[in-house]
C-alpha positions as CSV (number, residue, x, y, z in Angstrom):
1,X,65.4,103.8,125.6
2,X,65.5,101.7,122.5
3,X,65.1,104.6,120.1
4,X,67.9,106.2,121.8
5,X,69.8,103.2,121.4
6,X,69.0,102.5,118.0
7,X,69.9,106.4,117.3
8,X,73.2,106.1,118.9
9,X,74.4,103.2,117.1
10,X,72.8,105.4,113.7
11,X,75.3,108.1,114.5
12,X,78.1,105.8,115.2
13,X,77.5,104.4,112.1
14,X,77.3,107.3,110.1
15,X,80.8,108.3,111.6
16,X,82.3,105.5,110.9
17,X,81.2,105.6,107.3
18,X,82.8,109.6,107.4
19,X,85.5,108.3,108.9
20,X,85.8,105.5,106.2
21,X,85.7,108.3,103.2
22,X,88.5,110.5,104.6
23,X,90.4,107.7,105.0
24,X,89.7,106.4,101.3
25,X,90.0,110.1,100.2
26,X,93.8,110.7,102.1
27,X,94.9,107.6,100.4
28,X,94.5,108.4,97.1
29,X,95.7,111.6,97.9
30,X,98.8,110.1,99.3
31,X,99.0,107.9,96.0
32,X,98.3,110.3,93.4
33,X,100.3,113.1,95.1
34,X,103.2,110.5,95.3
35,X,103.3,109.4,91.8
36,X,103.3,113.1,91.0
37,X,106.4,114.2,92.5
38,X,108.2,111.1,92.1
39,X,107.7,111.7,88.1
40,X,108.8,115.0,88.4
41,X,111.8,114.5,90.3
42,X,112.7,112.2,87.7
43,X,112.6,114.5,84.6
44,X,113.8,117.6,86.5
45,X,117.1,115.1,87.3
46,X,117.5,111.9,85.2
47,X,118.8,112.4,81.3
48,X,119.7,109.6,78.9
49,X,123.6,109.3,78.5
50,X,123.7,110.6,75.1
51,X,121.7,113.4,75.0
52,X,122.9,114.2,78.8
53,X,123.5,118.1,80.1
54,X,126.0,117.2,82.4
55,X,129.4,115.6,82.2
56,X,129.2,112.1,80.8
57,X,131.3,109.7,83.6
58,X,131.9,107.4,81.0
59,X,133.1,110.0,78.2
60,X,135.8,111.2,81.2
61,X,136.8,107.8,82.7
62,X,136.7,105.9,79.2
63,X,135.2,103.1,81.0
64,X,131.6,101.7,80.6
65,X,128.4,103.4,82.2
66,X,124.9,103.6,83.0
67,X,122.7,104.4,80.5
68,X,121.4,108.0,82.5
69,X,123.0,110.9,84.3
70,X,121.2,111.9,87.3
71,X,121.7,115.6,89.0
72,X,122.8,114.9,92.2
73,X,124.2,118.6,93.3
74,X,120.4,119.3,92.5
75,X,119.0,116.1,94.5
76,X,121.2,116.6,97.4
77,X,119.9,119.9,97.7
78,X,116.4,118.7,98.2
79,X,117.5,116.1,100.4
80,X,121.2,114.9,102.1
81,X,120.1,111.5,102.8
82,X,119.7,110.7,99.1
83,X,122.7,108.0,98.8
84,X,122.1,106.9,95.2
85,X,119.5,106.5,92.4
86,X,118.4,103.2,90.6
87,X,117.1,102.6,87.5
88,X,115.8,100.1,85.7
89,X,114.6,101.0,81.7
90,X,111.6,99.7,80.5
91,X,110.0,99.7,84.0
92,X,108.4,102.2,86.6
93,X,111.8,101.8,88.9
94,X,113.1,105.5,88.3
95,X,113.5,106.4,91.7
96,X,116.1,108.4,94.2
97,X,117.5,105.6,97.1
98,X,117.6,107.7,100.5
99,X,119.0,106.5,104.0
100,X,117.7,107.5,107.5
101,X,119.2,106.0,111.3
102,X,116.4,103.7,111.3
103,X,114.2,101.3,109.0
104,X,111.1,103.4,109.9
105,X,111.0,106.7,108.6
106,X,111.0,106.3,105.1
107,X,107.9,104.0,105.1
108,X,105.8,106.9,105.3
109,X,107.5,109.9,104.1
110,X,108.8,110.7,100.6
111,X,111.9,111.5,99.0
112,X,112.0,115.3,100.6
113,X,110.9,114.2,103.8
114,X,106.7,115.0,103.1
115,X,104.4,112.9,104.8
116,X,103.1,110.6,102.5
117,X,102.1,106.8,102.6
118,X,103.6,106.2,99.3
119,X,107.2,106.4,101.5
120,X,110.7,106.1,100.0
121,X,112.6,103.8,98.3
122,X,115.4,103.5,101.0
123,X,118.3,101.8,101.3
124,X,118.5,99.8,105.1
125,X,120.3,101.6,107.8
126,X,123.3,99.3,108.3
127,X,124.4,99.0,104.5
128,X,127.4,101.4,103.0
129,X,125.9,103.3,100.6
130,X,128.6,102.5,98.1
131,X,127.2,98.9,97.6
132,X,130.7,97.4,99.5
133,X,128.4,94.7,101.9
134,X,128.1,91.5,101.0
135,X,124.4,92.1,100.6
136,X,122.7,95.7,100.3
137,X,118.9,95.2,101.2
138,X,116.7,98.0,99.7
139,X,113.1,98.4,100.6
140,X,110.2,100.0,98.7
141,X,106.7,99.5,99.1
142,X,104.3,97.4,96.7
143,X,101.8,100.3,95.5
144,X,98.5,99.3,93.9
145,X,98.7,102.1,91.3
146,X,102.2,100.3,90.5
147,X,104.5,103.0,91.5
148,X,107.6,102.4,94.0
149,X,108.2,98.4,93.9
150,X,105.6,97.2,92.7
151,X,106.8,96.0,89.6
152,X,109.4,93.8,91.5
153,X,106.7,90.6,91.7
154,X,107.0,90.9,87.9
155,X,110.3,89.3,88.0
156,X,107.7,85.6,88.9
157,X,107.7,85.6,85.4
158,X,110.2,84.5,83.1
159,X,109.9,86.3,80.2
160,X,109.6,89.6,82.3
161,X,113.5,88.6,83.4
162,X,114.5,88.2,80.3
163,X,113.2,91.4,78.8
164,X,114.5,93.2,82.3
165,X,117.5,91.7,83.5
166,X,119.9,94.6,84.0
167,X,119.2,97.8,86.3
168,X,121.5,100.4,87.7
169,X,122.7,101.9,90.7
170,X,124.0,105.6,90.5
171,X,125.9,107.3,92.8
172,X,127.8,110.7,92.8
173,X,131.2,108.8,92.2
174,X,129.9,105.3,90.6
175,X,127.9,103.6,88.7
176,X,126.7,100.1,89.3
177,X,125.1,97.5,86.7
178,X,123.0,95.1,88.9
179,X,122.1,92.1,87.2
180,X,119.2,89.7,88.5
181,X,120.2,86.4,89.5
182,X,117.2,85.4,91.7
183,X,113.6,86.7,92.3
184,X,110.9,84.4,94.9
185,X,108.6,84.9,98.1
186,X,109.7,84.6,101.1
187,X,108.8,86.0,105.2
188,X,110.3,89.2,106.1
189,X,112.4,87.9,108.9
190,X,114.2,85.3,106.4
191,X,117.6,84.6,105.4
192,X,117.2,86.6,102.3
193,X,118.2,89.6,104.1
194,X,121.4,88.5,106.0
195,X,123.8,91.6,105.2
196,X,127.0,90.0,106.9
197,X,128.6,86.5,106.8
198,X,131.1,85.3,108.7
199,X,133.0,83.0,105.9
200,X,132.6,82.4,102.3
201,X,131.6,78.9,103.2
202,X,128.3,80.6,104.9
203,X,128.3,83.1,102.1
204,X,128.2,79.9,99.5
205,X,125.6,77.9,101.5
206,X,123.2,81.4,101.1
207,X,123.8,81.5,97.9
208,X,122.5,78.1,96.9
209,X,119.9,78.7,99.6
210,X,118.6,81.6,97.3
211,X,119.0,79.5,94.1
212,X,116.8,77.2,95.3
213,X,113.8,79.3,96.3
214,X,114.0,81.4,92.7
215,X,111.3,81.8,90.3
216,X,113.8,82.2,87.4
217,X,116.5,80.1,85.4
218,X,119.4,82.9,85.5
219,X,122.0,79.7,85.3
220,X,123.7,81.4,82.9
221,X,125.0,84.3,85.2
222,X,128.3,83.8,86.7
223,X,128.0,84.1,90.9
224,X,130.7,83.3,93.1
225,X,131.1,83.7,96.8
226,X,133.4,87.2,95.5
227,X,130.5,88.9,94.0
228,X,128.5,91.5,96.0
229,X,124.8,91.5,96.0
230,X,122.0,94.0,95.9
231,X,118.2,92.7,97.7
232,X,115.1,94.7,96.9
233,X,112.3,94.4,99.0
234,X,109.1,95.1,99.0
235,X,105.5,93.5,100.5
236,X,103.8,90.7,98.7
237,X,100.2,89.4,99.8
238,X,100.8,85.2,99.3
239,X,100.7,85.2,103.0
240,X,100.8,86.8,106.4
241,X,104.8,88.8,106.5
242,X,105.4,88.0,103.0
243,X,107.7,90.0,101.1
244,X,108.6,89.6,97.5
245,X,112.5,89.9,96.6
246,X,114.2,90.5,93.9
247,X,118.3,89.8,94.0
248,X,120.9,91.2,91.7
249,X,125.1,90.8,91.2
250,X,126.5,93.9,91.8
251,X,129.0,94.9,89.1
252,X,131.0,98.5,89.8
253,X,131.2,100.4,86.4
254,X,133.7,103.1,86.7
């Protein structure tokens, strides 16, 4: 009876070490397979501005720019829930912003709707795509090769602000300059993400709240209660719900 014992838990053992290797073997699967198509997406669609195949905005409007053109006929082919792409040069975040009904879906399934743990970057559900909230909350996840966003818990560090304090939101129609005024820690059910307010006094008194929880000195970026703002979300491990966040003034471009 004790042999047979002893051989049962041998063989549940040994299944759960199996069981333990797929697992390990999917998720590098899922990471490397990720990376992959996220880096070919983006030199199939992004080119720089001045050595762009497609119609410069800012040579037709006159008006300023971001420094890439992205395809979107070609991305919207692939996928009509891509709403925008952002950019930020000089780091990984180089990525399409996609939007589903729900908060869920793109947490494990790419850009063209594969299955994949690597997930989206993806804009929240109740946000316009055009940036015209208050506060546009966008969520990526914190990837231990450094894809998606984790670059974001960079921004703790001062001189990574100051060597990346600009990135850009592209749309069909716009471009957006987002310039980072605030990066910290926080829980994910904290008043970082408020979308709405109900006043520019409330508006004002989150403001100062987020000020006050920053990593960085970006004093010398104008904010006032008319300004829109862009949150970017993604996991941190400091403690239990943690999310790091990384907050930009959203400035239209054309």
């Amino acid at each position: 009876m004790k042999k047979k014992i002893l051989r049962g838990i041998a063989v549940l053992c040994s299944l759960a070490c199996v069981f333990s290797i797929i697992q390990t073997a999917r998720t590098i699967y899922d990471y490397n397979h990720g990376k992959t198509e996220y880096t070919e997406l983006a030199d199939l669609l992004v080119k720089p501005r001045d050595n762009s195949v497609y119609v410069s905005r800012k040579e037709a409007s006159g008006t300023d720019a971001a420094p890439v053109d992205v395809n979107f006929d070609l991305l919207r082919q692939m996928n009509a829930s891509a709403v925008g792409w952002l950019y930020c040069e000089g780091t990984p975040i180089n990525y399409p912003v996609v939007q589903s009904s729900d908060n869920a879906y793109y947490l494990n399934h790419l850009y063209d709707n594969q299955s994949n743990s690597s997930g989206a970057i993806f804009m929240d559900a109740m946000n316009d795509p055009e940036l015209t909230d208050i506060n546009t909350v966008i969520y990526g996840h914190n990837m231990k090769n450094g894809t998606m966003f984790a670059s974001l818990q960079n921004y703790d560090k001062q001189r990574y602000y100051e060597q990346h304090p600009t990135m850009y939101y592209i749309t069909a129609d716009h471009d957006y300059r987002i310039d980072v005024f605030a990066a910290y820690e926080t829980t994910g059910n904290s008043e970082a993400f408020t979308m709405f307010f109900d006043s520019p006094k409330t508006y004002d008194g989150y403001l100062h709240w987020v000020w006050d929880h920053s990593k960085i000195d970006t004093s010398g970026l104008p904010m006032t209660t008319d300004d829109n703002i862009v949150t970017l979300s993604t996991c941190s491990y400091g403690y239990n719900n943690a999310r790091y966040v990384v907050q930009g003034k959203v400035t239209r471009l054309n």
